[in-house]
N, CA, C and O atoms as a Maestro MAE file, in Angstrom:
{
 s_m_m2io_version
 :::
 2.0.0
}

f_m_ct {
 s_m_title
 :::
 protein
 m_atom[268] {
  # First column is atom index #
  i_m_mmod_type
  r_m_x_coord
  r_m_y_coord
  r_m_z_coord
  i_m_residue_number
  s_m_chain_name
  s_m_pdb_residue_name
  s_m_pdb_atom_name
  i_m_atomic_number
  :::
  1 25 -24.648 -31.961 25.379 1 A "UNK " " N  " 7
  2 3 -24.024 -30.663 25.288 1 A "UNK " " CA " 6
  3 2 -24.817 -29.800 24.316 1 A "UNK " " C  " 6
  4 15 -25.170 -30.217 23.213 1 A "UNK " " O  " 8
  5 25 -25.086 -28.560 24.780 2 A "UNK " " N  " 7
  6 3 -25.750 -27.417 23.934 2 A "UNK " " CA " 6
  7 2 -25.407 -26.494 23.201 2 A "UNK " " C  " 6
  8 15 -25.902 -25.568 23.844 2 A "UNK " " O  " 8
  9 25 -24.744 -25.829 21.989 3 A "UNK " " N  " 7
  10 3 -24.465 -25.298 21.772 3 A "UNK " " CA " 6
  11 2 -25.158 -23.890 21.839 3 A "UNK " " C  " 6
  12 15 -26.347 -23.801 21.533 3 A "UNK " " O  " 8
  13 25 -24.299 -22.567 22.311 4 A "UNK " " N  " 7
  14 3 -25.369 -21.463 22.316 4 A "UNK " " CA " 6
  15 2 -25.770 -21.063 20.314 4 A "UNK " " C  " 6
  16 15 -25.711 -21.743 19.290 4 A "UNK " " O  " 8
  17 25 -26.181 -19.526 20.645 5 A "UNK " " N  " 7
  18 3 -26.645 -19.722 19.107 5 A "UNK " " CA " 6
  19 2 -25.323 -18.527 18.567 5 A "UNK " " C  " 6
  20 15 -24.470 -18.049 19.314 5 A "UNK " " O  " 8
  21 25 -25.442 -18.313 17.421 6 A "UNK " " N  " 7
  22 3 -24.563 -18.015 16.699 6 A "UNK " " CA " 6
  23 2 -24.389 -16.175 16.541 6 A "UNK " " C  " 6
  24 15 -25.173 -15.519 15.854 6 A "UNK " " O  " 8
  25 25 -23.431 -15.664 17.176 7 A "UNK " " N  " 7
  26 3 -23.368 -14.216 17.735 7 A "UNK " " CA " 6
  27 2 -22.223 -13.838 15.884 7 A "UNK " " C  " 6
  28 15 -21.042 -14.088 15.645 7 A "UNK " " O  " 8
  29 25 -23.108 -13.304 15.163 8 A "UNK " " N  " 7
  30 3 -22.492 -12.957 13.768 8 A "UNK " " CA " 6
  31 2 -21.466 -11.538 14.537 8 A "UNK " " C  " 6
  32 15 -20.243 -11.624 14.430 8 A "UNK " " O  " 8
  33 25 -21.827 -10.821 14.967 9 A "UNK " " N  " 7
  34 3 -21.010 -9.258 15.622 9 A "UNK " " CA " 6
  35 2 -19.669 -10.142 16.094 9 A "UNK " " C  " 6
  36 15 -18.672 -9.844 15.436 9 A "UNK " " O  " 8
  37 25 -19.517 -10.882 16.822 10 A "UNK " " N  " 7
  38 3 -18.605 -11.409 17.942 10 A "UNK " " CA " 6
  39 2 -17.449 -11.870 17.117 10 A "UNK " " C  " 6
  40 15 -16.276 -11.526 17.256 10 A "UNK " " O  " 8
  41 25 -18.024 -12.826 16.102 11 A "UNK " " N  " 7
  42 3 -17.478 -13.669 15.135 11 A "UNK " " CA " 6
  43 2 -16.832 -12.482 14.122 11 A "UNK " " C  " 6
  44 15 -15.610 -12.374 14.018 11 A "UNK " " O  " 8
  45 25 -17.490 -11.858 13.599 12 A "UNK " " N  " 7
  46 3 -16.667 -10.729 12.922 12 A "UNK " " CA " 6
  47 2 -15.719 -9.900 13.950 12 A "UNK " " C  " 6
  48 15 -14.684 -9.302 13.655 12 A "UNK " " O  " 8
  49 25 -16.203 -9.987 14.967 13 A "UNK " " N  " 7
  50 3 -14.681 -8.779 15.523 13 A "UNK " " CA " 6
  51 2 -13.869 -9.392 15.509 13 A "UNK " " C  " 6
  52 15 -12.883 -8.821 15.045 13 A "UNK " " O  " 8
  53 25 -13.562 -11.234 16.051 14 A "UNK " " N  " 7
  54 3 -12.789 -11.829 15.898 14 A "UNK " " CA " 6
  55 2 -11.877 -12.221 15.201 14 A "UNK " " C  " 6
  56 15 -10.709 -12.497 15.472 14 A "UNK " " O  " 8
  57 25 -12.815 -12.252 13.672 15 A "UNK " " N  " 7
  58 3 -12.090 -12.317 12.322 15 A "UNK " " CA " 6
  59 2 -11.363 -11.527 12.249 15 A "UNK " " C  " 6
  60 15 -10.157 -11.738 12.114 15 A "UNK " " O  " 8
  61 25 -12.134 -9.877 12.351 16 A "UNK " " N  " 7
  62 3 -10.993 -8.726 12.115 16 A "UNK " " CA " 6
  63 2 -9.812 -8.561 13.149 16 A "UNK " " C  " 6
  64 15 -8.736 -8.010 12.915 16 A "UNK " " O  " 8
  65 25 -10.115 -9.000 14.047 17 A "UNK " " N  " 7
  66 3 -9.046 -8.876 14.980 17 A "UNK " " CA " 6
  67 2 -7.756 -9.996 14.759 17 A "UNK " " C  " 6
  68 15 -6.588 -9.811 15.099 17 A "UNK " " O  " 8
  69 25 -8.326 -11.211 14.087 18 A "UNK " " N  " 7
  70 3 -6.863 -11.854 13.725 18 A "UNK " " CA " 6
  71 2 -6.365 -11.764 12.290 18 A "UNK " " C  " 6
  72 15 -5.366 -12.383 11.924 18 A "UNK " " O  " 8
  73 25 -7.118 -10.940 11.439 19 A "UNK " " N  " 7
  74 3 -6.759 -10.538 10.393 19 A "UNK " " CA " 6
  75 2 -5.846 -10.116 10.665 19 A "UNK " " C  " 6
  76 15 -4.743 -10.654 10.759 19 A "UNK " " O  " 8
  77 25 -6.369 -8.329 10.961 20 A "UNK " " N  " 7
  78 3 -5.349 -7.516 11.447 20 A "UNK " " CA " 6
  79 2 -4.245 -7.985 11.943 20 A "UNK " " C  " 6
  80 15 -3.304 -7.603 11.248 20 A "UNK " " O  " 8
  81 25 -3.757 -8.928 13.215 21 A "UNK " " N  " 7
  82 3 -3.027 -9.090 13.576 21 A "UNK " " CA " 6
  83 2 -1.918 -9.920 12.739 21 A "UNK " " C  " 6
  84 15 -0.717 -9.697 12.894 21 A "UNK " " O  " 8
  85 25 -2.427 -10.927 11.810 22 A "UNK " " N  " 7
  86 3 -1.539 -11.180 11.066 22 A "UNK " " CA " 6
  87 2 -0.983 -10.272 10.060 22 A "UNK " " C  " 6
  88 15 0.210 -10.487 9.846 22 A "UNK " " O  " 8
  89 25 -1.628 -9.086 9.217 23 A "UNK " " N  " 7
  90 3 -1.515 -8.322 8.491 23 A "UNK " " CA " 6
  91 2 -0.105 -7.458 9.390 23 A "UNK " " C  " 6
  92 15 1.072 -7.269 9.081 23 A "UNK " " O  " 8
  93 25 -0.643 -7.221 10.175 24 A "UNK " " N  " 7
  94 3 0.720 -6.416 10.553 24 A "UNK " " CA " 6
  95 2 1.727 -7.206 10.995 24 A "UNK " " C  " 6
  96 15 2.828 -6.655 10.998 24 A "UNK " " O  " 8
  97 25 1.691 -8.232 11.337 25 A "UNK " " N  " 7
  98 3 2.434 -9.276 11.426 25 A "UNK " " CA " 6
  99 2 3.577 -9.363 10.371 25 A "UNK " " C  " 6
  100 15 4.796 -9.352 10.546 25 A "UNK " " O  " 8
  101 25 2.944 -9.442 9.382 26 A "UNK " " N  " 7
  102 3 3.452 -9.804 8.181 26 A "UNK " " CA " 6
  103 2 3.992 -8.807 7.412 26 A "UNK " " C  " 6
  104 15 4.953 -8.994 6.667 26 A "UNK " " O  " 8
  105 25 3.340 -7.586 7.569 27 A "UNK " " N  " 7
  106 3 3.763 -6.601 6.711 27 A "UNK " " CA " 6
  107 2 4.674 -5.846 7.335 27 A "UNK " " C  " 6
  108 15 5.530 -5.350 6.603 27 A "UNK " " O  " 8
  109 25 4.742 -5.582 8.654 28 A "UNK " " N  " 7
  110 3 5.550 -4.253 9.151 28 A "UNK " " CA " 6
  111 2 6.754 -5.239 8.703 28 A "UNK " " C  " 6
  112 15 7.410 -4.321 8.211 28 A "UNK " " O  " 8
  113 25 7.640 -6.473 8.459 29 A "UNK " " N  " 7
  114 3 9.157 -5.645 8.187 29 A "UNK " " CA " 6
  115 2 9.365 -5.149 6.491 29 A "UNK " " C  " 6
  116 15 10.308 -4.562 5.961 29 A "UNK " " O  " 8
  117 25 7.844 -5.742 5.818 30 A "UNK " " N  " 7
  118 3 7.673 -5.361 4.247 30 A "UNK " " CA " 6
  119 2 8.220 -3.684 4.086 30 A "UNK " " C  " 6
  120 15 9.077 -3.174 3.363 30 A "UNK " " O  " 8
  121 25 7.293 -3.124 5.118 31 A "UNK " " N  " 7
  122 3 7.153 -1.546 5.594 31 A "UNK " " CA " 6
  123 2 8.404 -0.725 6.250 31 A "UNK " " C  " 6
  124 15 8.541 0.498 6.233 31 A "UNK " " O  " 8
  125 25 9.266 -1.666 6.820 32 A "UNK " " N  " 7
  126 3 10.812 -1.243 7.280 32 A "UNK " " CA " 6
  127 2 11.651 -1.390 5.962 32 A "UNK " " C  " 6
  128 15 12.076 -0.293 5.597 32 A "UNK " " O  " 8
  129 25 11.884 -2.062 5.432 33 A "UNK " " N  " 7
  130 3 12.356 -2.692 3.972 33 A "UNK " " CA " 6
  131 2 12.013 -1.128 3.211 33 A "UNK " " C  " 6
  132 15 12.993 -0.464 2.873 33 A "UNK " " O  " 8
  133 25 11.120 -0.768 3.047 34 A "UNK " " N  " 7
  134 3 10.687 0.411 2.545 34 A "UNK " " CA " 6
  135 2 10.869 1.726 2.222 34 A "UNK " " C  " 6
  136 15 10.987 2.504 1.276 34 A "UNK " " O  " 8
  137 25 10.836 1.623 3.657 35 A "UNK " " N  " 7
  138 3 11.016 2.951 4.826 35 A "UNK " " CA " 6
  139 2 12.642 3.559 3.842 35 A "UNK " " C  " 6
  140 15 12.911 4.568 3.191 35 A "UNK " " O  " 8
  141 25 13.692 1.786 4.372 36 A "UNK " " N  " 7
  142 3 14.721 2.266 4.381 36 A "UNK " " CA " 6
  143 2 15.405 2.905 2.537 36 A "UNK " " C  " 6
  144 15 16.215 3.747 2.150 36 A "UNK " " O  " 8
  145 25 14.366 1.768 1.816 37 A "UNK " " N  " 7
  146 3 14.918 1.958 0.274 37 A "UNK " " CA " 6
  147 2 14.321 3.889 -0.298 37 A "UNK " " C  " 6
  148 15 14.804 4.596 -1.182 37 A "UNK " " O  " 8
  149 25 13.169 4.172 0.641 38 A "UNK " " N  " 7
  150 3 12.973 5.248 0.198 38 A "UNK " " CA " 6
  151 2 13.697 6.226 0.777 38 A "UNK " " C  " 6
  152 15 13.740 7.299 0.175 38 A "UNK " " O  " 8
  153 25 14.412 6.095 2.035 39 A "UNK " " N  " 7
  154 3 15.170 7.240 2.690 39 A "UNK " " CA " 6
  155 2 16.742 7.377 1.757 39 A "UNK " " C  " 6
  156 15 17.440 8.385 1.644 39 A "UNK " " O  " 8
  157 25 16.989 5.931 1.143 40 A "UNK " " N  " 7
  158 3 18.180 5.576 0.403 40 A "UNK " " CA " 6
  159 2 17.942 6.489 -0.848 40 A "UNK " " C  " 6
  160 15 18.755 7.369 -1.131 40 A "UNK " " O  " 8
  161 25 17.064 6.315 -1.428 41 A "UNK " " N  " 7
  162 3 16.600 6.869 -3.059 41 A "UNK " " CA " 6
  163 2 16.660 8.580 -2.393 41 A "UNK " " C  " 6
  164 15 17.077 9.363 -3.246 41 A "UNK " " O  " 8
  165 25 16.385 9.110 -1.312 42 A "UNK " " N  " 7
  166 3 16.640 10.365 -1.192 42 A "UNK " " CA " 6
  167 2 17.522 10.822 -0.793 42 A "UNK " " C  " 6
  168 15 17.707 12.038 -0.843 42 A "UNK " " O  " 8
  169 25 18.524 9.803 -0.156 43 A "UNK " " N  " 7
  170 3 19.656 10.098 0.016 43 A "UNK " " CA " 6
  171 2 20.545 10.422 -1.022 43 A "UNK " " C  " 6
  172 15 21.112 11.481 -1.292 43 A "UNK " " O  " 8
  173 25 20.570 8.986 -1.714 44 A "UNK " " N  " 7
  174 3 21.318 9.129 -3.526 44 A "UNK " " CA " 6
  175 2 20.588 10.391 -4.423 44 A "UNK " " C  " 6
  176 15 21.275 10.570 -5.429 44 A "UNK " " O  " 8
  177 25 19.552 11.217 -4.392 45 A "UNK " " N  " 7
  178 3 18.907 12.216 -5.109 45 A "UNK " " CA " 6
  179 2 19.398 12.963 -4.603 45 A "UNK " " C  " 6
  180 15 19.666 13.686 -5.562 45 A "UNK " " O  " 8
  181 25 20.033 13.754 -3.257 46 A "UNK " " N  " 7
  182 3 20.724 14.641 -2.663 46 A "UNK " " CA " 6
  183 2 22.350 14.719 -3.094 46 A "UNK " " C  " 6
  184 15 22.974 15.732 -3.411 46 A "UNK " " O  " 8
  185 25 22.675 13.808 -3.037 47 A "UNK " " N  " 7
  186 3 23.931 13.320 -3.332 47 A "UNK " " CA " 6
  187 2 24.237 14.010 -4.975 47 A "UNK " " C  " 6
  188 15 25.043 14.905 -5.228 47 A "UNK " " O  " 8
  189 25 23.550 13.464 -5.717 48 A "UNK " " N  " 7
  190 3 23.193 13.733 -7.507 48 A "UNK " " CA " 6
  191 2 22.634 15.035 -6.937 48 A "UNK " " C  " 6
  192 15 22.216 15.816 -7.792 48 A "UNK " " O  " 8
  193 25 22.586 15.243 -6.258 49 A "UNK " " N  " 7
  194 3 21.990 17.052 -6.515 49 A "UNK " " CA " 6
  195 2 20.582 16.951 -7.988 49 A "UNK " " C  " 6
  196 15 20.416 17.709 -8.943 49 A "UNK " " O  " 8
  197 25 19.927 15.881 -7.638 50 A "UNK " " N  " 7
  198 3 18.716 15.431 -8.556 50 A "UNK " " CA " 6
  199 2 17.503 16.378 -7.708 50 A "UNK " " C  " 6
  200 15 17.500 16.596 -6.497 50 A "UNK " " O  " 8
  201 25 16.482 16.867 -8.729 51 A "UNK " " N  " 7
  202 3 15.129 18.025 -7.755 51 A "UNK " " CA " 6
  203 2 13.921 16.880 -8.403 51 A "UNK " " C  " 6
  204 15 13.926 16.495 -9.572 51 A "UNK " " O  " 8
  205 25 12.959 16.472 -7.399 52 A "UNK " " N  " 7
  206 3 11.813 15.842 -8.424 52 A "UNK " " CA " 6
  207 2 11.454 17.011 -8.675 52 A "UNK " " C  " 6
  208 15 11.506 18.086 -8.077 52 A "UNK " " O  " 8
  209 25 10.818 16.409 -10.327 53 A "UNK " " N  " 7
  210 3 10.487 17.340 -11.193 53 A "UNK " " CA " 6
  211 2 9.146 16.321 -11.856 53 A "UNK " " C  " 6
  212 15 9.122 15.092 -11.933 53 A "UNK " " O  " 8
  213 25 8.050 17.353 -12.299 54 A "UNK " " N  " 7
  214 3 6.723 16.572 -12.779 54 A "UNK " " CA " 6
  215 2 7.060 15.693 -14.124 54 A "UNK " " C  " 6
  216 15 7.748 16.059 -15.077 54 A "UNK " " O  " 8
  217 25 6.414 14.481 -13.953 55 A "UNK " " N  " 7
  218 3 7.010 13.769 -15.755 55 A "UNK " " CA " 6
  219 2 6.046 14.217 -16.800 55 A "UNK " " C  " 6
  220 15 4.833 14.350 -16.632 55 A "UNK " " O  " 8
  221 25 6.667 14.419 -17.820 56 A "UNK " " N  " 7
  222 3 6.241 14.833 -18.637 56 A "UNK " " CA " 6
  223 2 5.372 13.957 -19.951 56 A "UNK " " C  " 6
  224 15 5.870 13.101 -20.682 56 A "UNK " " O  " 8
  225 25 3.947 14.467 -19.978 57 A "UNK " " N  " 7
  226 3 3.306 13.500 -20.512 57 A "UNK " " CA " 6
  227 2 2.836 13.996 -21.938 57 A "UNK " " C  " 6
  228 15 2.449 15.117 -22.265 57 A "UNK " " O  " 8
  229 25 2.990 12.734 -22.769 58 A "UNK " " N  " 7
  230 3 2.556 13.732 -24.280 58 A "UNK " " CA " 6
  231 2 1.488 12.704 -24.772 58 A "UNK " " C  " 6
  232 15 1.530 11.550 -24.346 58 A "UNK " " O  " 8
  233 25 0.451 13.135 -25.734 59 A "UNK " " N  " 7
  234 3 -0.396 12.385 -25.736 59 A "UNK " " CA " 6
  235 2 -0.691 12.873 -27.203 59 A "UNK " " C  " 6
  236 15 -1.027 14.032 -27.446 59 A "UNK " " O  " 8
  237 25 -0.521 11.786 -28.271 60 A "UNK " " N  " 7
  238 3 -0.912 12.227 -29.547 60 A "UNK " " CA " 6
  239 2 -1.846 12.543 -29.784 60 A "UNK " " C  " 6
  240 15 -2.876 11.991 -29.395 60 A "UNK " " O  " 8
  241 25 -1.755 14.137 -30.930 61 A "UNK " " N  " 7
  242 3 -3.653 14.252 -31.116 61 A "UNK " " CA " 6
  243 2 -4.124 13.885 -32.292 61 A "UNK " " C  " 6
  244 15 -3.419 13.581 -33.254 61 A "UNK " " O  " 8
  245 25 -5.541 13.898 -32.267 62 A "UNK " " N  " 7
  246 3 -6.226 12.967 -32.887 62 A "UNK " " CA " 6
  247 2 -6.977 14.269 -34.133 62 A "UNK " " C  " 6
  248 15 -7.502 15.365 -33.938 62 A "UNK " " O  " 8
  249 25 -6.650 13.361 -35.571 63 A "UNK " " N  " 7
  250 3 -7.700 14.392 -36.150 63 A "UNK " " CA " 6
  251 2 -8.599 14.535 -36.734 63 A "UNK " " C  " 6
  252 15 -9.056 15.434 -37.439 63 A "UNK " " O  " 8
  253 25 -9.052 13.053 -36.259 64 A "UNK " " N  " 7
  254 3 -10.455 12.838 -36.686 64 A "UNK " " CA " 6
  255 2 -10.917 12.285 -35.384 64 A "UNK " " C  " 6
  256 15 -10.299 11.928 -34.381 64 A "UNK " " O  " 8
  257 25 -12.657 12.328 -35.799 65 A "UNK " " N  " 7
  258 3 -13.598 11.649 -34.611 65 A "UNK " " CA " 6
  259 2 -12.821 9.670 -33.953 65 A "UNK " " C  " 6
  260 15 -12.454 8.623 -34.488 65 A "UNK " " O  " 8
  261 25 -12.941 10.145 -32.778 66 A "UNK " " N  " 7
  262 3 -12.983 8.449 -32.310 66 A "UNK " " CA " 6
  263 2 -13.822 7.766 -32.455 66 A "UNK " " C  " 6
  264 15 -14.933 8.236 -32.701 66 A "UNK " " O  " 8
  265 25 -13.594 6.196 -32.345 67 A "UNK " " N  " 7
  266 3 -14.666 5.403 -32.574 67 A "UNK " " CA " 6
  267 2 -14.573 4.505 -31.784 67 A "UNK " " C  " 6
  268 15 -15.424 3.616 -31.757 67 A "UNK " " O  " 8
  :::
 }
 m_bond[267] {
  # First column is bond index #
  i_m_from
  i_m_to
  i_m_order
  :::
  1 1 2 1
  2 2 3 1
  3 3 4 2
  4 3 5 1
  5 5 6 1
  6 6 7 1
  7 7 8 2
  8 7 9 1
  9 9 10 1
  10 10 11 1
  11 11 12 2
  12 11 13 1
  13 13 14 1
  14 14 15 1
  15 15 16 2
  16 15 17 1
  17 17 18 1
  18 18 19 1
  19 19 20 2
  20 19 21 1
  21 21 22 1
  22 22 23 1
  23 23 24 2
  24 23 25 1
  25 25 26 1
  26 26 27 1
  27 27 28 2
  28 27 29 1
  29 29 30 1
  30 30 31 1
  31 31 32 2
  32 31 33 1
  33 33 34 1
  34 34 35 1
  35 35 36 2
  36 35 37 1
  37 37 38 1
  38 38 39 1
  39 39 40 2
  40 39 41 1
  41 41 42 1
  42 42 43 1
  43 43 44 2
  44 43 45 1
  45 45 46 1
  46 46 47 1
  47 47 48 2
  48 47 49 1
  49 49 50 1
  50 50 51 1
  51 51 52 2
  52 51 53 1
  53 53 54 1
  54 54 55 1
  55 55 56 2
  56 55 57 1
  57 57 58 1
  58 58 59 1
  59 59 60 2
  60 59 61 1
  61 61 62 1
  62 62 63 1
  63 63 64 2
  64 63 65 1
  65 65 66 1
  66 66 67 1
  67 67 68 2
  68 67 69 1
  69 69 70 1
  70 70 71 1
  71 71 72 2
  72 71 73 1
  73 73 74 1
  74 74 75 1
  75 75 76 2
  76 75 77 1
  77 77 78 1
  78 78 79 1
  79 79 80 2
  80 79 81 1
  81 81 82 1
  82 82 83 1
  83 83 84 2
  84 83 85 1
  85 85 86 1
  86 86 87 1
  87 87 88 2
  88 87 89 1
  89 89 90 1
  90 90 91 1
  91 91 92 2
  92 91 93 1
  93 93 94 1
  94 94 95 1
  95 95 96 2
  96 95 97 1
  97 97 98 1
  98 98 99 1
  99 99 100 2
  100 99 101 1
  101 101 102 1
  102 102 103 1
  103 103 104 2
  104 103 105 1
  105 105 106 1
  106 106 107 1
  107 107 108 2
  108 107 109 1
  109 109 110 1
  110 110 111 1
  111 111 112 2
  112 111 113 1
  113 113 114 1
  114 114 115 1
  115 115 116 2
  116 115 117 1
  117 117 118 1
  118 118 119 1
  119 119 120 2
  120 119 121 1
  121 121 122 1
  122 122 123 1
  123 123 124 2
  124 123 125 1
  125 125 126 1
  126 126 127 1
  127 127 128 2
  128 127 129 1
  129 129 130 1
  130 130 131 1
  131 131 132 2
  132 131 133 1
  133 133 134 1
  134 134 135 1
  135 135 136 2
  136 135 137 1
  137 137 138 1
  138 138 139 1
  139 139 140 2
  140 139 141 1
  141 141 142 1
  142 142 143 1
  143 143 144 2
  144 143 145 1
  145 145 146 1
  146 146 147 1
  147 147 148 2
  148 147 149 1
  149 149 150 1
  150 150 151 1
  151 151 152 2
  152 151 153 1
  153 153 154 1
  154 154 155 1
  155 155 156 2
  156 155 157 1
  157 157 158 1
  158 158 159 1
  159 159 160 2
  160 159 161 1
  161 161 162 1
  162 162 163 1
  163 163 164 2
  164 163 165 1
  165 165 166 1
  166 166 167 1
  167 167 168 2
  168 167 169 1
  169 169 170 1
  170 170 171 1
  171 171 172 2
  172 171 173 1
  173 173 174 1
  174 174 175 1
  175 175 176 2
  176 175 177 1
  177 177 178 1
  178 178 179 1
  179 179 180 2
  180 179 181 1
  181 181 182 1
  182 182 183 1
  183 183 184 2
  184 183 185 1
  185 185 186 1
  186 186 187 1
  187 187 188 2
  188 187 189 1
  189 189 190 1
  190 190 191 1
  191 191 192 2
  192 191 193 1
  193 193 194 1
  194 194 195 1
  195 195 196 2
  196 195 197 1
  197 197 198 1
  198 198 199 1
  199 199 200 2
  200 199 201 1
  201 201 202 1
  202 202 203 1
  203 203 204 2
  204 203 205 1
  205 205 206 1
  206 206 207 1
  207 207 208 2
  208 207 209 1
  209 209 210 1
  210 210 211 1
  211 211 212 2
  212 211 213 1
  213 213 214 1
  214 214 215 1
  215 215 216 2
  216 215 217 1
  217 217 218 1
  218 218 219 1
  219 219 220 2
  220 219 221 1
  221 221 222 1
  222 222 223 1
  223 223 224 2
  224 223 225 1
  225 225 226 1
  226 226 227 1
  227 227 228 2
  228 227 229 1
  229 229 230 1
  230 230 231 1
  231 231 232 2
  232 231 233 1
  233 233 234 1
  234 234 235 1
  235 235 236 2
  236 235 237 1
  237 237 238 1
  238 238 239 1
  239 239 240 2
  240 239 241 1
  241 241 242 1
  242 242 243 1
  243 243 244 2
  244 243 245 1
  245 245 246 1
  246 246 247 1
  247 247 248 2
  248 247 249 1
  249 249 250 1
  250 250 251 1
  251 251 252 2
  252 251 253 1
  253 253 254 1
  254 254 255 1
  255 255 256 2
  256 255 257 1
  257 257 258 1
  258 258 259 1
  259 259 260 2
  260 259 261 1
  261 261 262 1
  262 262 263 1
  263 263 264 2
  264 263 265 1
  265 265 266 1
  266 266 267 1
  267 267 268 2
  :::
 }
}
């Protein structure tokens, strides 16, 4: 028996192709799970009559050179 020779292109689509397929496999109900906690968090922010608003960042200043 002969083996042919070794097609590197073929072998990589393959890989990616069962990557992928497990990846979404695996992730889409991660991604439903999600979906639903973020439609929830905007539901409860409507509810609270809550507005996003930017957070506010403070950053001590410095009054001498860094090192």
């Amino acid at each position: 028996m002969q083996m042919g020779t070794f097609n590197g292109q073929e072998f990589g689509k393959e890989v990616v192709a069962i990557v992928t397929d497990y990846l979404e496999r695996t992730l889409s109900p991660i991604a439903a799970r999600l979906d639903a906690v973020e439609a929830r968090l905007a539901l409860l922010e409507a509810q609270a009559g809550a507005t996003k608003a930017k957070p506010i960042v403070r950053i001590a200043a410095r009054s001498g050179p860094t090192t």
